[in-house]
C-alpha positions in Angstrom: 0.0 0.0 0.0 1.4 3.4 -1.2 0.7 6.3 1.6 -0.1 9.7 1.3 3.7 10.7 2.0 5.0 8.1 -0.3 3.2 9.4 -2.7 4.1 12.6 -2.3 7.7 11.8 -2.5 9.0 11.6 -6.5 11.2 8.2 -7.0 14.3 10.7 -7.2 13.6 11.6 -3.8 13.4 8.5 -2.3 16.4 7.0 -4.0 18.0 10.1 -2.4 17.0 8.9 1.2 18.1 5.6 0.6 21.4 5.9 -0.6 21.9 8.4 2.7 20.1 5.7 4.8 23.4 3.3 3.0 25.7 6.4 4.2 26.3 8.0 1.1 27.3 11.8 1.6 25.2 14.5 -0.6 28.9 14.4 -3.3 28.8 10.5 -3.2 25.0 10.3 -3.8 25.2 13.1 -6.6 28.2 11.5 -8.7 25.9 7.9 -8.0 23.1 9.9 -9.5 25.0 12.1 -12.3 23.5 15.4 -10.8 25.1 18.4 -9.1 26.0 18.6 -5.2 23.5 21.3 -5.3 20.5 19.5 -6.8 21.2 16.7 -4.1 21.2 19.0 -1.8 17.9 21.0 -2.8 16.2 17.0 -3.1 17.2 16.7 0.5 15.7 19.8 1.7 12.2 19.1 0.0 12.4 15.9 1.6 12.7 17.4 5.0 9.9 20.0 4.2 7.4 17.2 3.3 8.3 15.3 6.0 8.2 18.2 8.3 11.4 17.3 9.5 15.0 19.7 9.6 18.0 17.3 9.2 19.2 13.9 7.3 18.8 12.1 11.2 14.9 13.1 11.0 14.8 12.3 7.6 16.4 9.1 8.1 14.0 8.4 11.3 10.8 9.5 9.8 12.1 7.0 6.8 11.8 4.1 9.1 8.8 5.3 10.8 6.9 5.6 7.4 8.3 2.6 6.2 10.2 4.2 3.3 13.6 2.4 5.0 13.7 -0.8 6.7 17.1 -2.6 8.6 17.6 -4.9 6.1 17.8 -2.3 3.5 20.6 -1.1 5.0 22.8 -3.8 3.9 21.5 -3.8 0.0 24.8 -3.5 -2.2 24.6 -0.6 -4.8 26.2 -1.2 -8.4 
Protein backbone atom coordinates (compact mmCIF):
# COMPACT_ATOMS: atom_id res chain seq x y z
CA UNK A 1 0.00 0.00 0.00
CA UNK A 2 1.37 3.35 -1.20
CA UNK A 3 0.72 6.33 1.60
CA UNK A 4 -0.09 9.67 1.28
CA UNK A 5 3.74 10.74 1.96
CA UNK A 6 5.02 8.11 -0.26
CA UNK A 7 3.17 9.42 -2.66
CA UNK A 8 4.08 12.63 -2.29
CA UNK A 9 7.69 11.80 -2.52
CA UNK A 10 9.02 11.64 -6.46
CA UNK A 11 11.16 8.20 -6.99
CA UNK A 12 14.28 10.66 -7.23
CA UNK A 13 13.57 11.56 -3.78
CA UNK A 14 13.40 8.47 -2.31
CA UNK A 15 16.35 6.96 -3.95
CA UNK A 16 17.98 10.14 -2.38
CA UNK A 17 17.04 8.86 1.16
CA UNK A 18 18.06 5.60 0.56
CA UNK A 19 21.41 5.95 -0.61
CA UNK A 20 21.89 8.40 2.73
CA UNK A 21 20.12 5.67 4.84
CA UNK A 22 23.42 3.28 3.00
CA UNK A 23 25.72 6.37 4.20
CA UNK A 24 26.28 8.04 1.13
CA UNK A 25 27.32 11.79 1.55
CA UNK A 26 25.23 14.50 -0.64
CA UNK A 27 28.89 14.39 -3.31
CA UNK A 28 28.79 10.54 -3.18
CA UNK A 29 24.99 10.30 -3.77
CA UNK A 30 25.22 13.11 -6.60
CA UNK A 31 28.18 11.52 -8.67
CA UNK A 32 25.92 7.87 -8.04
CA UNK A 33 23.06 9.94 -9.47
CA UNK A 34 24.96 12.14 -12.35
CA UNK A 35 23.48 15.40 -10.81
CA UNK A 36 25.15 18.39 -9.06
CA UNK A 37 25.98 18.65 -5.24
CA UNK A 38 23.52 21.35 -5.34
CA UNK A 39 20.48 19.47 -6.78
CA UNK A 40 21.20 16.71 -4.08
CA UNK A 41 21.18 19.01 -1.83
CA UNK A 42 17.89 21.02 -2.84
CA UNK A 43 16.23 17.04 -3.14
CA UNK A 44 17.22 16.74 0.45
CA UNK A 45 15.73 19.82 1.72
CA UNK A 46 12.21 19.08 -0.04
CA UNK A 47 12.44 15.87 1.58
CA UNK A 48 12.66 17.40 4.98
CA UNK A 49 9.91 20.04 4.19
CA UNK A 50 7.37 17.15 3.29
CA UNK A 51 8.27 15.27 5.98
CA UNK A 52 8.23 18.24 8.29
CA UNK A 53 11.41 17.32 9.51
CA UNK A 54 14.98 19.69 9.55
CA UNK A 55 17.97 17.31 9.16
CA UNK A 56 19.17 13.88 7.27
CA UNK A 57 18.80 12.12 11.22
CA UNK A 58 14.89 13.10 10.97
CA UNK A 59 14.81 12.32 7.55
CA UNK A 60 16.40 9.08 8.09
CA UNK A 61 14.04 8.44 11.30
CA UNK A 62 10.77 9.47 9.81
CA UNK A 63 12.12 7.01 6.83
CA UNK A 64 11.80 4.05 9.11
CA UNK A 65 8.81 5.29 10.78
CA UNK A 66 6.87 5.58 7.38
CA UNK A 67 8.26 2.60 6.19
CA UNK A 68 10.23 4.16 3.31
CA UNK A 69 13.61 2.43 4.99
CA UNK A 70 13.69 -0.81 6.73
CA UNK A 71 17.10 -2.59 8.59
CA UNK A 72 17.63 -4.86 6.09
CA UNK A 73 17.84 -2.30 3.49
CA UNK A 74 20.62 -1.07 5.01
CA UNK A 75 22.80 -3.83 3.95
CA UNK A 76 21.52 -3.75 -0.04
CA UNK A 77 24.79 -3.54 -2.19
CA UNK A 78 24.58 -0.61 -4.78
CA UNK A 79 26.17 -1.25 -8.36
Amino acid sequence: MITKARAELSPQQLTIMQLSWDGLSIKETAAWMGLSDRTVKNYRNNIYEKLGVSNVEGMLRQGVERGFLTISSRVQEWP
